[in-house]
N, CA, C and O atoms as a GROMACS GRO file, in nm:
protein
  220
    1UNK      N    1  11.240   9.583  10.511
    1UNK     CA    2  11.269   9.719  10.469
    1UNK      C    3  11.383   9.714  10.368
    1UNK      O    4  11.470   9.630  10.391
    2UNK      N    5  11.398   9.811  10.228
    2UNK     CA    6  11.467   9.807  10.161
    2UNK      C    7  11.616   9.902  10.203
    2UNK      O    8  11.619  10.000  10.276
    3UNK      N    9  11.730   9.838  10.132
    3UNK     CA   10  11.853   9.950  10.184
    3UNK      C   11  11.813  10.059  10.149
    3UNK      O   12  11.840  10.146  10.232
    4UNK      N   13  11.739  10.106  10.031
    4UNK     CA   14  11.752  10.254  10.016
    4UNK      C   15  11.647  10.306  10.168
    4UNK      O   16  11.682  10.397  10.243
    5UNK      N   17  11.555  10.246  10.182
    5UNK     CA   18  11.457  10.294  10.307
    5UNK      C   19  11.542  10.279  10.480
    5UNK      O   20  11.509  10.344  10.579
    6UNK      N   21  11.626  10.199  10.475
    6UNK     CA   22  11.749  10.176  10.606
    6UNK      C   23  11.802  10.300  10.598
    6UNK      O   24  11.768  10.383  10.682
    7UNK      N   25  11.903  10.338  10.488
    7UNK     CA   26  11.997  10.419  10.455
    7UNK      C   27  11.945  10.584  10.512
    7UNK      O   28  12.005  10.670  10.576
    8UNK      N   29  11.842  10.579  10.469
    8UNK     CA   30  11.725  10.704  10.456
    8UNK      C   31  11.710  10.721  10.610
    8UNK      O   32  11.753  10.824  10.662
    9UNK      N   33  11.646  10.615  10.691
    9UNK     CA   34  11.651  10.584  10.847
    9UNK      C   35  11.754  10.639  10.940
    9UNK      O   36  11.748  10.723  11.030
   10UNK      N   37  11.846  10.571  10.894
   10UNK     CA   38  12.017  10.625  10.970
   10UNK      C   39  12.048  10.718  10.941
   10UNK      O   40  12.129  10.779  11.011
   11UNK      N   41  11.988  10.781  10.811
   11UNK     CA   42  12.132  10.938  10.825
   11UNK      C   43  12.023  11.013  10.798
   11UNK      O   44  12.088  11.114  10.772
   12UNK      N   45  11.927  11.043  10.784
   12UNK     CA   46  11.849  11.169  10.756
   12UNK      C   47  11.780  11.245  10.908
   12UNK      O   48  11.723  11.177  10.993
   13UNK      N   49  11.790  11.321  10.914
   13UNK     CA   50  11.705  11.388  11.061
   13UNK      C   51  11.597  11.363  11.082
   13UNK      O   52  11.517  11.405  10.998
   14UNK      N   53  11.538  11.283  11.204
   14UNK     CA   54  11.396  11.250  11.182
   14UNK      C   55  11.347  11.358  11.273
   14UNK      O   56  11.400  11.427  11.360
   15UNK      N   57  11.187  11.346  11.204
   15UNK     CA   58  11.128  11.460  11.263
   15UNK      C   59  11.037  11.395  11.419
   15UNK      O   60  10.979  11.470  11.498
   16UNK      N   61  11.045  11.264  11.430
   16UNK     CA   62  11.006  11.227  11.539
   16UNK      C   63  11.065  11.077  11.572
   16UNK      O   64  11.085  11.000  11.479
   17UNK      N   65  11.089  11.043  11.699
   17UNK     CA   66  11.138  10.936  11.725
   17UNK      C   67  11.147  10.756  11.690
   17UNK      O   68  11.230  10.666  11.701
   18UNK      N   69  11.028  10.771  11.650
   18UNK     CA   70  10.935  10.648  11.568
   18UNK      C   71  10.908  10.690  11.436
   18UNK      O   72  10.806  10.758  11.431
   19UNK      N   73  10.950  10.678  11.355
   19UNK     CA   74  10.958  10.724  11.185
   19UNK      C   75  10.812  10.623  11.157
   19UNK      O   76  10.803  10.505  11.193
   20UNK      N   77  10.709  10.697  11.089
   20UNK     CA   78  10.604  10.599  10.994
   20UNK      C   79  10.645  10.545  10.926
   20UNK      O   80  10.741  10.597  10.869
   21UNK      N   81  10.608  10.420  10.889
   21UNK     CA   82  10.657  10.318  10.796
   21UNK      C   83  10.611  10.323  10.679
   21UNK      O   84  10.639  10.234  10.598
   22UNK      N   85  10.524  10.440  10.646
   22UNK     CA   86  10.444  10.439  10.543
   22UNK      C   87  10.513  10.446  10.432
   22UNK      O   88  10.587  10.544  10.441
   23UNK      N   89  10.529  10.383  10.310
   23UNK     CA   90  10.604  10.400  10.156
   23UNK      C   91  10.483  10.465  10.106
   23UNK      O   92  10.368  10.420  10.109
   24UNK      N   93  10.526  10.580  10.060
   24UNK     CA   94  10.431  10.679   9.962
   24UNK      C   95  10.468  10.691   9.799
   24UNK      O   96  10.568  10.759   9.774
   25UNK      N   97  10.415  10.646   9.711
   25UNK     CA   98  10.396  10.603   9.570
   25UNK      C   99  10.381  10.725   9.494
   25UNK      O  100  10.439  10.749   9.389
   26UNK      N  101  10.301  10.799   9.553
   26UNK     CA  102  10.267  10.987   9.450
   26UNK      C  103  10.214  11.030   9.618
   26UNK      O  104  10.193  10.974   9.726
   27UNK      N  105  10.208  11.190   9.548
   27UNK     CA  106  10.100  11.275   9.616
   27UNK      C  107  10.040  11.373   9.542
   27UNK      O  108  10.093  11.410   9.437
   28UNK      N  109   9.919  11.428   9.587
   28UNK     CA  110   9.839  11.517   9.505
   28UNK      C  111   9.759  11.590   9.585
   28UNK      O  112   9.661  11.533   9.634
   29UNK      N  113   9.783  11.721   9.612
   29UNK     CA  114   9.733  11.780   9.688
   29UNK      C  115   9.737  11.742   9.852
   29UNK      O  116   9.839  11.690   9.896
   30UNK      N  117   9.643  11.764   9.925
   30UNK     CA  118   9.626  11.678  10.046
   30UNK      C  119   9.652  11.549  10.084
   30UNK      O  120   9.700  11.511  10.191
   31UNK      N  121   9.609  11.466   9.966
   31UNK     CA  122   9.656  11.319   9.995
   31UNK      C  123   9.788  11.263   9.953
   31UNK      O  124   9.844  11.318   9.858
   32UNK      N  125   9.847  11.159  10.010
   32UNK     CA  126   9.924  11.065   9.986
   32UNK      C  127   9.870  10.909   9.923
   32UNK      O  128   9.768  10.853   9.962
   33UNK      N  129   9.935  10.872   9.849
   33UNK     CA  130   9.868  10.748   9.783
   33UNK      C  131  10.021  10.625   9.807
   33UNK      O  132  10.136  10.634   9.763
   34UNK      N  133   9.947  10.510   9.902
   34UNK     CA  134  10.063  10.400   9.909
   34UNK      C  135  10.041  10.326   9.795
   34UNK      O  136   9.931  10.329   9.739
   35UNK      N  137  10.184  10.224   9.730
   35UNK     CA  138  10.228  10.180   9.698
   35UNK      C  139  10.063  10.051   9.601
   35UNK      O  140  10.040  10.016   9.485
   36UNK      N  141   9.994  10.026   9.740
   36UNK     CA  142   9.868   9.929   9.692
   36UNK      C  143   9.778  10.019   9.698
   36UNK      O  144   9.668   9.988   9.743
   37UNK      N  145   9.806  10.165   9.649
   37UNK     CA  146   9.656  10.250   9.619
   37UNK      C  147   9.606  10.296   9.747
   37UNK      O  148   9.516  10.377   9.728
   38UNK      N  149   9.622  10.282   9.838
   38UNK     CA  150   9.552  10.345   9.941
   38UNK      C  151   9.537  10.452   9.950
   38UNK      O  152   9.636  10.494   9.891
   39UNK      N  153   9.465  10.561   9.992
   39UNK     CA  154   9.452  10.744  10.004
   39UNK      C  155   9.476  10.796  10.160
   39UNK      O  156   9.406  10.760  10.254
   40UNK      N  157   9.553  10.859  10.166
   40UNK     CA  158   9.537  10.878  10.314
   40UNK      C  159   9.553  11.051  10.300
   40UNK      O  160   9.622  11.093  10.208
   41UNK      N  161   9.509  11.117  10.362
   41UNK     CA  162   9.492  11.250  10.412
   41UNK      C  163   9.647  11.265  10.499
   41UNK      O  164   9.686  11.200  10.596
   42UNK      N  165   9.712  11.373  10.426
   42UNK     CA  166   9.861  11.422  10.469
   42UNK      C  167   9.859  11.513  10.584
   42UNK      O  168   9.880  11.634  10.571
   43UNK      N  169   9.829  11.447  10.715
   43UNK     CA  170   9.798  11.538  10.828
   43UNK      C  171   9.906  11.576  10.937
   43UNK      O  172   9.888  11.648  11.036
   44UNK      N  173  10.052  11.497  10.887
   44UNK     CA  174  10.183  11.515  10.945
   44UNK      C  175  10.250  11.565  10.891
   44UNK      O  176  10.363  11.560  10.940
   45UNK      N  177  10.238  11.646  10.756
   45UNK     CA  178  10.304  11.706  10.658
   45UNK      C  179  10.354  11.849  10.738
   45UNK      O  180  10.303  11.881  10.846
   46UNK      N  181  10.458  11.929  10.673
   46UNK     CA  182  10.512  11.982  10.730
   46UNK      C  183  10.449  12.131  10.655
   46UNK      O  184  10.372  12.121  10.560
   47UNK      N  185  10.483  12.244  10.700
   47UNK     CA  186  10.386  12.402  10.678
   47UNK      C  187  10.368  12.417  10.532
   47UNK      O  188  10.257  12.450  10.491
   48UNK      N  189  10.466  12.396  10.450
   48UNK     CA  190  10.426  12.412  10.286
   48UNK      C  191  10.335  12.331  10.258
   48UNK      O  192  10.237  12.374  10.198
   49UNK      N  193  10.340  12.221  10.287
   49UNK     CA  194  10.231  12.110  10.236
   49UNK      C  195  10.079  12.145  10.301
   49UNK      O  196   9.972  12.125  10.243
   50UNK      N  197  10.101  12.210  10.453
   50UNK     CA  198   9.964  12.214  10.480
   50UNK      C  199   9.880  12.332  10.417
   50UNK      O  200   9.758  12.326  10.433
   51UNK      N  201   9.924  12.424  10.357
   51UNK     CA  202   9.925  12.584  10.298
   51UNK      C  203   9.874  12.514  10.158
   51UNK      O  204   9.754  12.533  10.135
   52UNK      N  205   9.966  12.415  10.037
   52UNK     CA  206   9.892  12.446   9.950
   52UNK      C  207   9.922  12.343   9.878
   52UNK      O  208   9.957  12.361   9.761
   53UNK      N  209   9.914  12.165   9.950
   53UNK     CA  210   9.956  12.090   9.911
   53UNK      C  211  10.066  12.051   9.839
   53UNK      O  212  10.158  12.131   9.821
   54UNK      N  213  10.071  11.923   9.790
   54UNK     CA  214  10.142  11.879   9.764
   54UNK      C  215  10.212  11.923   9.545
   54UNK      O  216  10.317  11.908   9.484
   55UNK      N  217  10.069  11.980   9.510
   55UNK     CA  218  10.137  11.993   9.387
   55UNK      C  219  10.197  12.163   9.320
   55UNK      O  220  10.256  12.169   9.212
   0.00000   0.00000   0.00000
């Protein structure tokens, strides 16, 4: 894990006890896209995002 992703870990409020490890690269609408392209459907996103995505 990188310091900026540690740093982020320790002091930011998590929204659940086990933080996803996921590094997210863009988003666009509904999906999230990792780092090696992957698409995943943003289904832990929080009420703005589920209303009218991400852009």
């Amino acid at each position: 894990m990188g310091r900026l992703s540690q740093l982020f870990l320790d002091h930011v409020g998590q929204t659940s006890e086990a933080p996803i490890g996921l590094e997210v690269k863009k988003a666009e609408g509904i999906y999230i896209y990792s780092p090696d392209g992957k698409k995943y459907v943003d289904l832990i996103s929080g009420v703005s995002v589920s209303n009218v995505g991400h852009n």
